[in-house]
C-alpha positions in Angstrom: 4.3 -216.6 -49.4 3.1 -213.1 -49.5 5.9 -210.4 -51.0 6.3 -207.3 -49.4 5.8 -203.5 -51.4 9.2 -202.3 -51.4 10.8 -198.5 -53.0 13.1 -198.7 -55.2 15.5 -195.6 -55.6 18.8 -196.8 -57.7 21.6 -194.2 -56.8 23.5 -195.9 -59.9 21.1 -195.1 -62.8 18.3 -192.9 -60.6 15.2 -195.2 -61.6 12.7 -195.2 -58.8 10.0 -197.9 -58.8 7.7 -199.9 -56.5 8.5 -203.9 -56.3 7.4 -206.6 -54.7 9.5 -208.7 -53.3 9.9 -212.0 -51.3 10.7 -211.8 -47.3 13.6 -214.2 -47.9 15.5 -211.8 -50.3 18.1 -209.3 -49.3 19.1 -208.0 -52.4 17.1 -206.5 -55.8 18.1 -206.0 -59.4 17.5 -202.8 -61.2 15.9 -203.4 -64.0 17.1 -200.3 -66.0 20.8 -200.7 -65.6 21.1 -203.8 -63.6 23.0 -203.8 -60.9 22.1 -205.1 -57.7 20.7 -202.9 -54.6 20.9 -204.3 -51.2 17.0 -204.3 -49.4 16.7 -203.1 -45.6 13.9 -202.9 -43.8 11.9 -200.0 -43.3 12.9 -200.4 -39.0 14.1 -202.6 -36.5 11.2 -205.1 -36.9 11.1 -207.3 -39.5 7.5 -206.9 -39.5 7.0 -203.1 -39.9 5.7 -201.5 -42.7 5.2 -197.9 -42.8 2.6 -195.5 -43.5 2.9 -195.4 -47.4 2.5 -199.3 -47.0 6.5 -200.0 -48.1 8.3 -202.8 -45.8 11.7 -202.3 -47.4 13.7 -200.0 -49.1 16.7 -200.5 -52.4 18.6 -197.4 -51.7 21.8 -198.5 -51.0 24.3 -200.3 -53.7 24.8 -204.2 -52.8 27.9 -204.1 -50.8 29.4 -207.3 -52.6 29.3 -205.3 -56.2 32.4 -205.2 -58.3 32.0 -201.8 -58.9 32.0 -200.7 -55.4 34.4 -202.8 -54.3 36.3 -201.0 -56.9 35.2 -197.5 -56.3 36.2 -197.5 -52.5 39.9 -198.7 -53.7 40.1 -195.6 -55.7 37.8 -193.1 -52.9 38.5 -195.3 -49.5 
């Protein structure tokens, strides 16, 4: 199974990276402060990849985190 070049831009610690990741997964582990960051593809296609040659992107926190969950208790 091929993995797919994905950028990786934690908003919790700020680390930006290129991975490589499996089709099958929907969510990647920083490796700098470890928390989890949900993937999404690049568009509407699974398939797509754009011109930089990524086919997902980690911006977003996972939206099953602890942390999050507790942060929009306090902010939502």
């Amino acid at each position: 199974m091929n993995k797919i070049k994905t950028d990786m831009q934690c908003p919790f610690c700020g680390e930006c990276a290129t991975r490589y990741v499996f089709p099958t997964q929907s969510r990647l582990r920083c490796y700098v402060c470890d928390m989890v960051l949900f993937l999404r593809y690049i568009d509407d296609d699974p398939e797509a990849i754009d011109e930089r040659g990524f086919g997902r992107l980690a911006y977003d926190p996972y939206r099953n985190n602890e942390e999050i969950m507790e942060l929009n208790k306090v902010f939502g």
